[in-house]
Backbone as CSV, one residue per row, in Angstrom:
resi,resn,N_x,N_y,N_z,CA_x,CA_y,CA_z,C_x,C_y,C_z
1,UNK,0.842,-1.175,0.000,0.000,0.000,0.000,0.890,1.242,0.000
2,UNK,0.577,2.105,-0.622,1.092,3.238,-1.017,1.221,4.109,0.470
3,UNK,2.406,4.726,0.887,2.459,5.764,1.653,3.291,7.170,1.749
4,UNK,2.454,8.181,2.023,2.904,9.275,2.084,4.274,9.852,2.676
5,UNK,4.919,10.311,1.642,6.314,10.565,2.314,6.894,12.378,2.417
6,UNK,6.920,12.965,3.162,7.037,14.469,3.431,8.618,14.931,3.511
7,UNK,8.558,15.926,3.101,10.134,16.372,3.366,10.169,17.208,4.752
8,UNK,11.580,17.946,4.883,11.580,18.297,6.125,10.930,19.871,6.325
9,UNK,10.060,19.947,5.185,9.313,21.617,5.846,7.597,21.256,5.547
10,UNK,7.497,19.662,5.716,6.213,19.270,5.725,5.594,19.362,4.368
11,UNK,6.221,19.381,3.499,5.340,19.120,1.963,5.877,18.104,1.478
12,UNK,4.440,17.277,0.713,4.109,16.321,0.231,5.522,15.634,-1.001
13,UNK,6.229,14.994,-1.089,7.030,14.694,-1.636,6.610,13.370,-2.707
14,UNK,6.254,12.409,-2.195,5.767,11.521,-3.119,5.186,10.097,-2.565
15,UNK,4.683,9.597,-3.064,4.068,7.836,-2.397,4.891,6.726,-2.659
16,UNK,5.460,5.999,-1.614,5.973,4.482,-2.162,5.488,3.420,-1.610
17,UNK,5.444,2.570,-1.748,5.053,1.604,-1.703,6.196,0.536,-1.047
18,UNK,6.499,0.419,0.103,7.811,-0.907,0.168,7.581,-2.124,-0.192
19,UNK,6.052,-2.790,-0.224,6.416,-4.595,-0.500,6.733,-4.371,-1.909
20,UNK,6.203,-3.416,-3.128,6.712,-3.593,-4.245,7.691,-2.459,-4.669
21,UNK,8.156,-1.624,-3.876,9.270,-0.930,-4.273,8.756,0.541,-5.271
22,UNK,7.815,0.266,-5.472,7.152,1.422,-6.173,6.887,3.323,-5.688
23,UNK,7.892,3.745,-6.717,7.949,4.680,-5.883,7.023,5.896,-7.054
24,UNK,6.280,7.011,-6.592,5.117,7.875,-7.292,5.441,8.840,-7.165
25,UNK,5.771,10.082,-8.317,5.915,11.439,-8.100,5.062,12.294,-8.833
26,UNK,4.236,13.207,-8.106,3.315,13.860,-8.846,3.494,15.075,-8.623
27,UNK,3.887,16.352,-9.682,4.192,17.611,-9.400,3.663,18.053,-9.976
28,UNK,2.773,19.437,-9.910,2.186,20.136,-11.044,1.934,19.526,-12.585
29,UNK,2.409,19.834,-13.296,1.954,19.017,-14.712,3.107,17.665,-14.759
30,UNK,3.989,17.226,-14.146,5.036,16.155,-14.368,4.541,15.011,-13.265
31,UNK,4.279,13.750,-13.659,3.831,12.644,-13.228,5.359,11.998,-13.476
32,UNK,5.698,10.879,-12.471,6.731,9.537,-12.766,6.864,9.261,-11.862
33,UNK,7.356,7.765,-12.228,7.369,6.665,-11.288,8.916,5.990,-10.952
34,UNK,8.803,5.295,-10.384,10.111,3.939,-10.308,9.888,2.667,-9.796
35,UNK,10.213,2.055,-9.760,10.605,0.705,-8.505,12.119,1.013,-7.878
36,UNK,12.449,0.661,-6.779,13.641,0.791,-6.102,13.913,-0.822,-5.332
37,UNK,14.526,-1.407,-5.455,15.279,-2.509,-5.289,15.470,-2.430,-3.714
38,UNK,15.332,-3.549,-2.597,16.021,-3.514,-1.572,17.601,-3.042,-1.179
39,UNK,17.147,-1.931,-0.503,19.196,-1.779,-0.724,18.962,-0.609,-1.173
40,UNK,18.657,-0.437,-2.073,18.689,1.020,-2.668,17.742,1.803,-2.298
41,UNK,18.422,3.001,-2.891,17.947,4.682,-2.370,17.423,5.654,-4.085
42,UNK,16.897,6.349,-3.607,16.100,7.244,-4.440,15.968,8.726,-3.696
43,UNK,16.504,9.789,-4.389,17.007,11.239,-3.881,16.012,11.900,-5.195
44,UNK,15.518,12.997,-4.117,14.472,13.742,-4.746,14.421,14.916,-4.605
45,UNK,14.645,16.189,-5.835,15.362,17.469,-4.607,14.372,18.535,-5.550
46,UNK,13.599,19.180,-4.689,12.601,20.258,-4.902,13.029,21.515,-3.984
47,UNK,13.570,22.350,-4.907,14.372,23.529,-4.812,15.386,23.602,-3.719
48,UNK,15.262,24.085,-2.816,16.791,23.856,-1.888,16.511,21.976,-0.924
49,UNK,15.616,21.925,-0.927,15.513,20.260,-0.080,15.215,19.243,-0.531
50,UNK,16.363,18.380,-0.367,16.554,16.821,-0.780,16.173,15.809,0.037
51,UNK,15.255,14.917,-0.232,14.495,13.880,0.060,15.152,12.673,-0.267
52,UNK,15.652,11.594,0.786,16.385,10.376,-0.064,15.346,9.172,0.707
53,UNK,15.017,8.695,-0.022,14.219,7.500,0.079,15.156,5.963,-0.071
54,UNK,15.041,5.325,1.243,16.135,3.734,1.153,15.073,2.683,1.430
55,UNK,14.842,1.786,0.665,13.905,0.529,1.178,14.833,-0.479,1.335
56,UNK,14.914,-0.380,2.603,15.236,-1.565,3.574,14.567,-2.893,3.713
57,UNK,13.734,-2.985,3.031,12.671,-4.073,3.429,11.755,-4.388,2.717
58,UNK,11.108,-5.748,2.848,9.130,-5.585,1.615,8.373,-5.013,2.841
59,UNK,8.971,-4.413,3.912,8.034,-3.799,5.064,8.226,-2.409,5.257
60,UNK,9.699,-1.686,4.888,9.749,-0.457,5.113,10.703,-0.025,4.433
61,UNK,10.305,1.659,4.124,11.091,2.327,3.473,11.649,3.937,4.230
62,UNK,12.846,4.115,4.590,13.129,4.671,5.362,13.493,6.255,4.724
63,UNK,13.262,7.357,5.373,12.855,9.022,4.635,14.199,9.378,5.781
64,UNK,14.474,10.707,4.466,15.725,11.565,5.345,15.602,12.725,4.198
65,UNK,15.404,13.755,4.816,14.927,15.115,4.381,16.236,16.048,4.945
66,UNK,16.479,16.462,3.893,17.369,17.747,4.860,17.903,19.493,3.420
67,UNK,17.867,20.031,3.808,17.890,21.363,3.648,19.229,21.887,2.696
68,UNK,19.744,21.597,1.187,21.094,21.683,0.990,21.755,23.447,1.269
69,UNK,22.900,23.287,1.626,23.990,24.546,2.275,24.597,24.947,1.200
70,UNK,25.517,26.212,0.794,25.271,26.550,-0.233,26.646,26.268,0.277
């Protein structure tokens, strides 16, 4: 089942899914997708803050949000 994943100033970043790795990005007019493999990570960066998404598991997928420094 699809779940909501937020960055670190509380906006909506995108849906994944861990038992199938499926990861959902919906922005204004740009839709896309992925699968992400156990083990691997997926980095998502909407204007200064980067979102990295790691699925650890077919149970969980672990979020780390942080703010890039110039």
């Amino acid at each position: 089942m699809l779940q909501r994943f937020d960055d670190c100033k509380g906006r909506w970043v995108c849906s994944a899914d861990p038992e199938t790795g499926l990861v959902e990005l919906k922005y204004k007019q740009v839709a896309t997708s992925c699968i992400i493999a156990i083990g691997e990570e997926y980095k998502i960066q909407r204007d200064d803050t980067v979102t990295v998404l790691k699925r650890v598991s077919f149970d969980e997928i672990q979020s780390e949000s942080y703010i890039m420094t110039a």
